[in-house]
C-alpha positions as a LaTeX table, in Angstrom:
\begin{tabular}{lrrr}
\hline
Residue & $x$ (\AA) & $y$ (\AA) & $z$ (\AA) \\
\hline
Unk1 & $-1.07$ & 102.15 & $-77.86$ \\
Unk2 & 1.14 & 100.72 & $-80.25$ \\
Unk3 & 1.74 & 96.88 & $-80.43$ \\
Unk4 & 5.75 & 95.68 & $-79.56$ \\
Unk5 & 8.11 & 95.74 & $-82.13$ \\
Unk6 & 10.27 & 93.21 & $-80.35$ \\
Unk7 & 6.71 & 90.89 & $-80.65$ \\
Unk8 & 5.82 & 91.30 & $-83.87$ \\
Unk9 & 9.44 & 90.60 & $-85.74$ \\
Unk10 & 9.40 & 87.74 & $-83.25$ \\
Unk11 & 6.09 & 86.11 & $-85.27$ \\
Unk12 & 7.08 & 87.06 & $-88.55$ \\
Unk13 & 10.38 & 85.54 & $-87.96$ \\
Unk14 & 8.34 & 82.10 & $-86.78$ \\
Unk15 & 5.92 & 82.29 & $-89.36$ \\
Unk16 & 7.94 & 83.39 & $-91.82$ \\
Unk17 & 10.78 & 80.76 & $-92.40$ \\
Unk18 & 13.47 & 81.64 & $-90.00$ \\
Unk19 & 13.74 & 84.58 & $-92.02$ \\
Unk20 & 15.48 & 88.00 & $-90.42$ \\
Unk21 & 13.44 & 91.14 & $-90.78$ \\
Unk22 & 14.06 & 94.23 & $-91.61$ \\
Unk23 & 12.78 & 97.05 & $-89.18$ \\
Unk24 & 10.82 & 98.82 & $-92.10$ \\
Unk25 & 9.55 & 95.37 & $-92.50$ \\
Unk26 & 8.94 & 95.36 & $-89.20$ \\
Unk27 & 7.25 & 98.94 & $-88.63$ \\
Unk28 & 4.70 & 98.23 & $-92.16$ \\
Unk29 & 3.57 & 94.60 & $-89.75$ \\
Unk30 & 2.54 & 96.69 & $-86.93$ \\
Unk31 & 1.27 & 99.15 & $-89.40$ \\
Unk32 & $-1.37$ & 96.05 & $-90.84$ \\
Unk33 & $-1.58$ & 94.43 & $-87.41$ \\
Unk34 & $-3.06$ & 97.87 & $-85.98$ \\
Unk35 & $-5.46$ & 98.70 & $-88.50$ \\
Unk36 & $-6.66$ & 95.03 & $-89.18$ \\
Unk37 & $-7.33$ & 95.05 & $-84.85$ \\
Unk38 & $-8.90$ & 98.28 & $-85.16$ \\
Unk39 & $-11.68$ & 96.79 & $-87.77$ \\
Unk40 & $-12.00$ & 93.93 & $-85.78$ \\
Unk41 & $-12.71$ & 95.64 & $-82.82$ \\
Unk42 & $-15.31$ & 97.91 & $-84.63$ \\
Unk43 & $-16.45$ & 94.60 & $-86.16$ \\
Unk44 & $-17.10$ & 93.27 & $-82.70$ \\
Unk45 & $-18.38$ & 95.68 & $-81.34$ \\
Unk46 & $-21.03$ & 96.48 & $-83.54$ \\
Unk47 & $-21.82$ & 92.61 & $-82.80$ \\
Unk48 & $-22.07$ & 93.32 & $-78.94$ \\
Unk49 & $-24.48$ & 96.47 & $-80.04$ \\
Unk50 & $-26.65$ & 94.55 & $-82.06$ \\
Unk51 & $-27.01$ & 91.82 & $-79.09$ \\
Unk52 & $-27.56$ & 94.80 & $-76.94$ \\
Unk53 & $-24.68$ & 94.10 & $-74.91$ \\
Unk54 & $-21.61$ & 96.21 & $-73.31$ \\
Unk55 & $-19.23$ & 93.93 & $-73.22$ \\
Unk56 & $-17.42$ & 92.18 & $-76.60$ \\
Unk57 & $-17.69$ & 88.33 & $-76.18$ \\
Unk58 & $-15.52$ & 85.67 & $-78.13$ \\
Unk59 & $-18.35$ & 84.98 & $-79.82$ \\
Unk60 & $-18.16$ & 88.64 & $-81.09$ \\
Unk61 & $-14.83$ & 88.31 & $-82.29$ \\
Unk62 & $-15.66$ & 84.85 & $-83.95$ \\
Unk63 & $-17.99$ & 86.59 & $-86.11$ \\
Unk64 & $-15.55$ & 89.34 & $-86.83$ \\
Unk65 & $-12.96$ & 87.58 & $-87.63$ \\
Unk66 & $-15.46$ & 85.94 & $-90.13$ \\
Unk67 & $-16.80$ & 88.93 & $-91.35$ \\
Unk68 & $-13.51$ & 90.36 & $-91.92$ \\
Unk69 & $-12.13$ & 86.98 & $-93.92$ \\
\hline
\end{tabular}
């Protein structure tokens, strides 16, 4: 599953100055936004395992996102 392109050049045109955005530009976000949710995820879930746990909790994903910097 592949995140919107429609959402993503919507953020980096908020966060990035008002800016327009090319569609490569575009495409390479998603790209990065993917992969960096697919270590967080494996990040997370590794924290669930080690709890012994099925289910990923924010708490997981706080210390993900920490892990991850």
């Amino acid at each position: 599953m592949a995140l919107p392109n429609a959402v993503v050049k919507r953020l980096l045109a908020e966060h990035g100055g008002g800016l327009r955005v090319s569609g490569s530009a575009v495409t390479k976000a998603v790209e990065a936004a993917e992969d960096y949710i697919a270590r967080l995820a494996r990040a997370a879930q590794a924290s669930a395992d080690g709890d012994k746990r099925k289910t990923i909790m924010d708490g997981d994903i706080d210390k993900a996102r920490a892990s991850l910097g």
